[in-house]
LOKOLKOL-789037 format. One record per atom (N, C-alpha, C): residue in one letter; x, y, z. Coordinates in steps of 0.05 Angstrom, whole numbers, plus 5000, padded with zeros to 4 digits. Example, Ala and Ser with C-alpha at 12.3 -4.5 7.8 and 13.67 -1.06 7.14 Angstrom:
<pts>
A526448865156/A524649105156/A526449345156/S525749555142/S527349795143/S525850015157/
</pts>
This chain:
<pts>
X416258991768/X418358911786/X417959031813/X417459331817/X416759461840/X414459241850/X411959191847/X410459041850/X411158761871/X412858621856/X414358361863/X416058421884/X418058681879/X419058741907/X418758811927/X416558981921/X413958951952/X412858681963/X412558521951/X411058351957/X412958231982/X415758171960/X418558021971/X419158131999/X419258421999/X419958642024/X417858522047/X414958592042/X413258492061/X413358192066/X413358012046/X414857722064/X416057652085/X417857792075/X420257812093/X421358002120/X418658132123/X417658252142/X416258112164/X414358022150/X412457892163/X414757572168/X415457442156/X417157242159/X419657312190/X420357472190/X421257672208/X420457692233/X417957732232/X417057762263/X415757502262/X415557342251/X414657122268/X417056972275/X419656982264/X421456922270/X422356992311/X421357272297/X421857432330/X419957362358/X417557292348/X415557182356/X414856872366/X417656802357/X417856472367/X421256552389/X423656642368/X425256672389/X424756802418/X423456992424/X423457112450/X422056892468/X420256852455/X418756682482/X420456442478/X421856322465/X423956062474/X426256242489/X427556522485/X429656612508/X428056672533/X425756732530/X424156742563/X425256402575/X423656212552/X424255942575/X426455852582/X428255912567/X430955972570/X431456002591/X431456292594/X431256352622/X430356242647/X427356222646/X425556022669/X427355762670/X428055642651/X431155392650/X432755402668/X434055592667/X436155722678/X435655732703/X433755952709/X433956012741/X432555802759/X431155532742/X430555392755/X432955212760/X434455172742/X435754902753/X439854992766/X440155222749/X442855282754/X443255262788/X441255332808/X443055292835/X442655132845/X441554852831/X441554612835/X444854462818/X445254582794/X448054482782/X449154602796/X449554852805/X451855002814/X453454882842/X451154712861/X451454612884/X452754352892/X453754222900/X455453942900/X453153772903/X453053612890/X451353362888/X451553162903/X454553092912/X455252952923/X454853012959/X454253202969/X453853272998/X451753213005/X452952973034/X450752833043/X450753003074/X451653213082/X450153293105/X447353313116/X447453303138/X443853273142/X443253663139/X443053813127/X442454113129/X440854263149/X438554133151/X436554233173/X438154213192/X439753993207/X440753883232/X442754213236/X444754283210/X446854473213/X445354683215/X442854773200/X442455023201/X440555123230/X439854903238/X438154903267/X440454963283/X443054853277/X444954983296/X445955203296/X445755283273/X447155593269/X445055733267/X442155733276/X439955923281/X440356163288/X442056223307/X442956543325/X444956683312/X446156553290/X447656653272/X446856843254/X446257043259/X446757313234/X449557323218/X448257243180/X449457263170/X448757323142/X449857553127/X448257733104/X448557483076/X447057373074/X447657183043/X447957343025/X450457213007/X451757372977/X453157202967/X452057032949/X454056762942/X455756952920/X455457182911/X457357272898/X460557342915/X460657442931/X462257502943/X465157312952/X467657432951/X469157192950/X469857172982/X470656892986/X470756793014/X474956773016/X474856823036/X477356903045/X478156573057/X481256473057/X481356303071/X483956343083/X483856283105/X486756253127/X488056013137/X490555983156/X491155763167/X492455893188/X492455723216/X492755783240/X495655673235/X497755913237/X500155853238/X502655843264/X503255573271/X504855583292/X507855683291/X508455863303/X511755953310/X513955923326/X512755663335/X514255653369/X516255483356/X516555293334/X519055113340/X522255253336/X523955203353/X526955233358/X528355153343/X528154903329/X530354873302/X532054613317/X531454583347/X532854303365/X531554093364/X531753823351/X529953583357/X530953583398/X529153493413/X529353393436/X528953693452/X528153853443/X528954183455/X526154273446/X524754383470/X522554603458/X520354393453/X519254503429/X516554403418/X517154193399/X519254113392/X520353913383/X521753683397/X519553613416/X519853353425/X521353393455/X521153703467/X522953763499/X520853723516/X518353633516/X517353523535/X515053313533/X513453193547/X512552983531/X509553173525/X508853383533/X507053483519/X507453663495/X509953583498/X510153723465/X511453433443/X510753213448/X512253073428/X510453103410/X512353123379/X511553023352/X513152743347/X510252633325/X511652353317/X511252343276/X512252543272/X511152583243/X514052813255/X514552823216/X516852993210/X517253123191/X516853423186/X516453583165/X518553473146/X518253583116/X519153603095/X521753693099/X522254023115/X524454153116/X523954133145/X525053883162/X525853703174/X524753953202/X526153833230/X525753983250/X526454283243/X525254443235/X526354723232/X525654943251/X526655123242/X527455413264/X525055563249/X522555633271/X520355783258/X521356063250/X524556143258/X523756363251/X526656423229/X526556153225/X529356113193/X528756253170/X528556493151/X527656603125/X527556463104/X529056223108/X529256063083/X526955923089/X525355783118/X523655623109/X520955853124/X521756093130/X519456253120/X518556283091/X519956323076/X519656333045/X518256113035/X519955943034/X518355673028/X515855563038/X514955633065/X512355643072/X509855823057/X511456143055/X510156273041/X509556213005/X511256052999/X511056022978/X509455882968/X508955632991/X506855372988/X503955602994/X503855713018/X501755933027/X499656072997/X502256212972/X500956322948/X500256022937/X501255862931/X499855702915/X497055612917/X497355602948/X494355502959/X492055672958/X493055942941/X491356182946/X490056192986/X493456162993/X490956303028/X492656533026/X489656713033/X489357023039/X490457093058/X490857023083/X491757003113/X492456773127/X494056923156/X495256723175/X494456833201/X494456673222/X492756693244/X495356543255/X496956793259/X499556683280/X499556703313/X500156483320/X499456403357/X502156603369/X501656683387/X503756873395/X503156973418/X506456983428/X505956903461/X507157033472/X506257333469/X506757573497/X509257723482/X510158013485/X511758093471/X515658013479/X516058123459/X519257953470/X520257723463/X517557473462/X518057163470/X519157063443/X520156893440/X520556783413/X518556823392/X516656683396/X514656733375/X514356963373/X514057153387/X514557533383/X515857533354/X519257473370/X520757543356/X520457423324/X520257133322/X518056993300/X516357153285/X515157283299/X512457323286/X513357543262/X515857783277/X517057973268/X518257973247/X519357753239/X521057573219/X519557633191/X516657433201/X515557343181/X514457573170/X512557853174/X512258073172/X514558083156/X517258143165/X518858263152/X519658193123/X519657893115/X519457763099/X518157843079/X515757833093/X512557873073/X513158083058/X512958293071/X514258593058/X516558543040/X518958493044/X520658463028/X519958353003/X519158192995/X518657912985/X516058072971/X514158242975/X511358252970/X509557972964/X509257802986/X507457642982/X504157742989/X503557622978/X500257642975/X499557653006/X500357533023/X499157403044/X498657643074/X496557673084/X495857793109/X495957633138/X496657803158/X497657753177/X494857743197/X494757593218/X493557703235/X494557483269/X494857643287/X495757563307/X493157443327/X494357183345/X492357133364/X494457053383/X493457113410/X494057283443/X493756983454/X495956773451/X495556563473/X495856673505/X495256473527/X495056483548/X497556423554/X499356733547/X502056693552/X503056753586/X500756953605/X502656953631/X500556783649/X501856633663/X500456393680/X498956533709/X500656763715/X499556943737/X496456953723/X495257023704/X493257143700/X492357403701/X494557563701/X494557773692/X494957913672/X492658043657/X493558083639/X492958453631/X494858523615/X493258923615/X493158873580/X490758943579/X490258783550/X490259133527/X489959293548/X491459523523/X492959573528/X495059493539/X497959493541/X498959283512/X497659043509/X497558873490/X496958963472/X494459123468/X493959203441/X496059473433/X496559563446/X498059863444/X501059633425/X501859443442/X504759303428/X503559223405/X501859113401/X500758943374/X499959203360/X500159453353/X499159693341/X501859783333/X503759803360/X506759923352/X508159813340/X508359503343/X510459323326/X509159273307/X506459213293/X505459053271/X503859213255/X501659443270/X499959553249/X501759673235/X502259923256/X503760183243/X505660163230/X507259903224/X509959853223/X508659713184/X506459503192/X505959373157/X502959383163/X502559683156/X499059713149/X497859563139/X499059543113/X498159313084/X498159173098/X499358963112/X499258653109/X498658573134/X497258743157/X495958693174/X493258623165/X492258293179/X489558383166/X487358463169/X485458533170/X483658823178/X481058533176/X478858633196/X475858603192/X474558753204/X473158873183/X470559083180/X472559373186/X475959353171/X476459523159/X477959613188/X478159413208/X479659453229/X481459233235/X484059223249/X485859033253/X484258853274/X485258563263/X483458373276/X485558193291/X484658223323/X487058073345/X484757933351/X486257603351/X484657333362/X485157363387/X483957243400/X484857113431/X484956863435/X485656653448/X485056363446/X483856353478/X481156153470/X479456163505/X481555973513/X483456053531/X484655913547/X482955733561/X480955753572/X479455773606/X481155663625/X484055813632/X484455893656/X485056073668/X485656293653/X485456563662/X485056853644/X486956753626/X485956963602/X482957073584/X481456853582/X478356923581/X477256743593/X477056663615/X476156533628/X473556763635/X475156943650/X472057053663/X470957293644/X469557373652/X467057553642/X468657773640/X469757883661/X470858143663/X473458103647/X474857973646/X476657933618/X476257983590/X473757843591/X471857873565/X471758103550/X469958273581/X468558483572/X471258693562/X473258613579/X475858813570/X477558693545/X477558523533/X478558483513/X476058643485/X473958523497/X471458733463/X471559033475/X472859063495/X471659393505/X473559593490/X476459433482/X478159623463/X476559783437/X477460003436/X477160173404/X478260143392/X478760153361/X480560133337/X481459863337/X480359573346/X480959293330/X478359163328/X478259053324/X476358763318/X477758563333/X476058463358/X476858323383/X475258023378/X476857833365/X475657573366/X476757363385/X475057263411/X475657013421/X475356753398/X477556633400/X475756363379/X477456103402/X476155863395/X476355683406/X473355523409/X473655373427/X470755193432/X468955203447/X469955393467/X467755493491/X465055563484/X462655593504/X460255623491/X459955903484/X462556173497/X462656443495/X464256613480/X465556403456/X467056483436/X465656623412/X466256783407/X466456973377/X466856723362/X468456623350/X468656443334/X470056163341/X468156003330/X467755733340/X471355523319/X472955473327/X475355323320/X475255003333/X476854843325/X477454593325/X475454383340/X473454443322/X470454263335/X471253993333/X473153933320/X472153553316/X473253433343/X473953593359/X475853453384/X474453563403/X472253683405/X470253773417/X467653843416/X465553803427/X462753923426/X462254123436/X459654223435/X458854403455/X455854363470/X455254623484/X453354523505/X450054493489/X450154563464/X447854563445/X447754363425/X449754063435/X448953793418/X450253873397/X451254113386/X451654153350/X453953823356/X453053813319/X454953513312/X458053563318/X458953423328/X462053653326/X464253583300/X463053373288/X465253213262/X464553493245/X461853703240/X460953983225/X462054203228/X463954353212/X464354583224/X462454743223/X461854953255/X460155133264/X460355413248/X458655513237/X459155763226/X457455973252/X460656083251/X461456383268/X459556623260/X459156853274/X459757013268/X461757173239/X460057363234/X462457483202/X462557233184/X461957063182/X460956863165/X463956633171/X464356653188/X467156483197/X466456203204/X469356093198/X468455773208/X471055663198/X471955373217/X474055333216/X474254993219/X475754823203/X476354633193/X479254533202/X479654283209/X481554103216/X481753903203/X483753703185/X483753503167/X483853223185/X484453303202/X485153083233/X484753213260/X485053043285/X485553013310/X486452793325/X489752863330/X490852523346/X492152723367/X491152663392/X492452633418/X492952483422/X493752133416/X494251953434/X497652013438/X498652033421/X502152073431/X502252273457/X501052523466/X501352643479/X498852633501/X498852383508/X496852313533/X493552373531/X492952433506/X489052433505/X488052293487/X485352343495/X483752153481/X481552243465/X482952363448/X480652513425/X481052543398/X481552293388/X482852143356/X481052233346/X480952353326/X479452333297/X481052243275/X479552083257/X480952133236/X484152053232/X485851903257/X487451903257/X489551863226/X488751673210/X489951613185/X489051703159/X487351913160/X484951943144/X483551833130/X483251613150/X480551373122/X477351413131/X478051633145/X474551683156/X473051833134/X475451993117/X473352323102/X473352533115/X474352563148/X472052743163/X473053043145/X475953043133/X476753303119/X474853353100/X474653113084/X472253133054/X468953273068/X469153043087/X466153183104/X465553493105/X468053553114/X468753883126/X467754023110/X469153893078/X469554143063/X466654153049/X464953943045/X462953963038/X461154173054/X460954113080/X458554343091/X460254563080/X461854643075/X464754833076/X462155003050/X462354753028/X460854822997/X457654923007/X457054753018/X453454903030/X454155183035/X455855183061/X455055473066/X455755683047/X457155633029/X458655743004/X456955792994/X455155602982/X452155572965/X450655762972/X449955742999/X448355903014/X448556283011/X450956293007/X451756523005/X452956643040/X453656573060/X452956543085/X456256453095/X458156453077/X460656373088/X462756643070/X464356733096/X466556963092/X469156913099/X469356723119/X472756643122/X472656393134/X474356223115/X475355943132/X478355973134/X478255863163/X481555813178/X482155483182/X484255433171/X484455113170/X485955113186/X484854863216/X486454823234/X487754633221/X490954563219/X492754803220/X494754783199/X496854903199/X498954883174/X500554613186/X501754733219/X503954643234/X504154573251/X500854493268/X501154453292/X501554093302/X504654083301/X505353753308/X503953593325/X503153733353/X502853613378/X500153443373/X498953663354/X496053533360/X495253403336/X497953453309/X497253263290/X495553393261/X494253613269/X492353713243/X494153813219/X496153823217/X497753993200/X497153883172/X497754043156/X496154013128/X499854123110/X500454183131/X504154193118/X506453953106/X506453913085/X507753593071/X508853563089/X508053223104/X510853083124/X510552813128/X512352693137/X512452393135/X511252293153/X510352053158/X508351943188/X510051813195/X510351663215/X511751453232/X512251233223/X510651093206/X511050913189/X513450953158/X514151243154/X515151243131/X514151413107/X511451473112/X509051453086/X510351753089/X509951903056/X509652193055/X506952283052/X506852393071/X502852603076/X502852783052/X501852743032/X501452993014/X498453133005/X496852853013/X494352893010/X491853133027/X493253163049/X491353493060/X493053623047/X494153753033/X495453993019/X494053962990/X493653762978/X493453762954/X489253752948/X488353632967/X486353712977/X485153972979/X486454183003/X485554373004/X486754582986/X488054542962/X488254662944/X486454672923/X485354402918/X483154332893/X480254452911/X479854422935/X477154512952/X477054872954/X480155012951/X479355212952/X479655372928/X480655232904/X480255312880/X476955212867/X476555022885/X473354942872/X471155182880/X471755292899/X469955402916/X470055682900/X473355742907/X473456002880/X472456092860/X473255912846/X471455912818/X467855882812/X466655732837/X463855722827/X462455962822/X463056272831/X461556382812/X461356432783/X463356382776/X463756442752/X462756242734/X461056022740/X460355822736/X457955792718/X455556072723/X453156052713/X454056252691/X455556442703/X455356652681/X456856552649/X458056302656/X458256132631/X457155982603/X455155842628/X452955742624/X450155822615/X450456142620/X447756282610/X447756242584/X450156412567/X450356522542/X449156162522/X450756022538/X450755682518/X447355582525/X446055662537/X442455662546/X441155772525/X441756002525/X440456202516/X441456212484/X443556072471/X444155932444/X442455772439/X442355532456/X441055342446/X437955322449/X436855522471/X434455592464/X433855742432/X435855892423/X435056052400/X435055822373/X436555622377/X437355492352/X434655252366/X433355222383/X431355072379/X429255282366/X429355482368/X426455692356/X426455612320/X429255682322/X429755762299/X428155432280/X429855352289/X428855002277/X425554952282/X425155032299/X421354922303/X420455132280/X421755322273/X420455612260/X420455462226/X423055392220/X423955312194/X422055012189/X421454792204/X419754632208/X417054732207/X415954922211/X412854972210/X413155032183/X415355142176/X414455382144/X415655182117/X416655032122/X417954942102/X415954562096/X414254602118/X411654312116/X409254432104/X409054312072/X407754362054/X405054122065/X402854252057/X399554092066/X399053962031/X399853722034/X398953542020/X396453442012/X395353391987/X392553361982/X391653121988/X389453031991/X388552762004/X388352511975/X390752361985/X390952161972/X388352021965/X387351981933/X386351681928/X387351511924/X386151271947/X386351061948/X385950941924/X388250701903/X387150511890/X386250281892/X384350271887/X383549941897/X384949741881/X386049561886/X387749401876/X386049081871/X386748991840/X384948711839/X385948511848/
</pts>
């Protein structure tokens, strides 16, 4: 019996490693599987951008690739309306008419009840931040802006703050650490947390006016010359930190402008529309959305994602009536309810969210079914008995 059980032991030894000897090298190809094709699945299939054309434009762009890393998204939030149809930014002059009408109708930007409810739509959408327009201390939107901070805190919403410096005094004067000193006293020091920081410093926008506020050089140089913020011009100019609301403009280097431009810090910013015609211009996009140009958006949106090469998108805008981009539920002129940019950039930024987590799924179910093919080619070699060579009968 010892005899036989040796025999059985070494069998089954030897049976053993050839077992082992077929699985590894099928989890190697496994692997070679894998890393060949996953960032071909992982990537939208469907994106017909021309790539070369975008990445030839964003050549001068330093930006560290890490498709692991999660990408932050914001919306440029307006505070100016008064709560008066015919008054203000609700229709008091003809450069301010809207012809579309929110959900929670003409309201008071700085009402708590439909701060809340904004914020509330804000968590769903998972946006990280707001990029509130604000206009000199004191002014309504000041006082606005103060509200909504206060809110946040109360409330502990998820959501971070960050202020941008319109071309609030028409003199052209401006003492811009006098500005930053107010934007430090009322907002850092006051909600540390929910200021929001880049590169671990409070980050104040500016908007390129070009007529006096960054128009010139020496403005410039004194708005980046501050210590303790992160000083971003954004807008369209060819001297902006970060590049905003391209589809209603080009620039002096041909880029496409229907593409959002990736910034600096891996930034870049998106609009679902552009209609000036109610308020005297002529730079429609998209007016009804039967063009895509949002779908368009969000696709390069997914490249640079892919790429590893994108860190914050700002969607022009939640609220901004005049010019039409708002991505905030509201009715059009015709009657229709707009629900479709909201519901949109909810599924685009939960798609985007989730793709890393995408392979590390997909490995374990590879690397199964590599083993259960070993296993089967293994059980197939050993279990095909060599048959003796048939004689033929000759038949009368």
């Amino acid at each position: 019996m010892r005899g036989v059980h040796g025999r059985l032991v070494s069998g089954n030894v030897m049976r053993s490693r050839r077992i082992a000897g077929y699985i590894i090298p099928m989890w190697l190809v496994g692997i070679i599987v894998i890393s060949a094709f996953v960032p071909a699945m992982v990537g939208n299939s469907s994106v017909t951008t021309d790539l070369a054309r975008l990445n030839a434009g964003n050549a001068s762009v330093q930006v560290s690739a890490d498709v692991n890393k999660r990408v932050k998204f914001g919306l440029f939030y307006y505070v100016w309306y008064t709560g008066e149809l015919g008054k203000d930014h609700w229709n008091g002059s003809s450069g301010w008419t809207v012809v579309d009408t929110t959900l929670l109708g003409f309201y008071n930007s700085s009402d708590p009840k439909v701060i809340k409810q904004h914020l509330e739509w804000f968590k769903e959408l998972s946006i990280d931040f707001l990029i509130v327009s604000w206009w000199g201390p004191h002014s309504f939107e000041d006082n606005t802006t103060k509200m909504i901070f206060s809110v946040v805190k109360q409330n502990n919403y998820p959501t971070q703050i960050a202020i941008m410096v319109e071309a609030y005094n028409w003199s052209g004067a401006y003492d811009f650490n006098a500005i930053y000193d107010y934007i430090n006293d009322t907002y850092v020091a006051q909600y540390g947390s929910i200021y929001m920081k880049l590169n671990d410093l409070p980050l104040v926008c500016f908007f390129n006016d070009n007529i006096n506020m960054t128009k010139t050089e020496a403005n410039r140089t004194a708005i980046h010359s501050v210590t303790g913020f992160s000083a971003r011009i954004v807008g369209q100019s060819d001297y902006v930190d970060w590049y905003a609301w391209r589809p209603c403009n080009g620039d002096s280097e041909g880029y496409p402008n229907i593409f959002p431009k990736l910034s600096k810090d891996g930034f870049t910013c998106i609009e679902p529309r552009y209609d000036d015609n109610h308020i005297g211009g002529n730079s429609t996009f998209d007016e009804n959305y039967t063009d895509g140009l949002y779908d368009e958006q969000w696709r390069t949106i997914q490249e640079y994602r892919d790429q590893g090469n994108l860190s914050i998108v700002a969607i022009y805008s939640w609220n901004e009536y005049h010019e039409r981009s708002q991505i905030e539920p509201h009715i059009s002129p015709d009657g229709t309810y707009v629900l479709s940019p909201l519901s949109k950039t909810y599924h685009y930024i939960q798609n985007i969210q989730t793709i890393p987590e995408f392979p590390s799924l997909l490995v374990p179910t590879l690397l199964m079914i590599a083993t259960l093919l070993a296993v089967i080619v293994l059980k197939r070699k050993h279990t095909t008995v060599k048959q003796p060579a048939r004689t033929e009968i000759p038949t009368g």
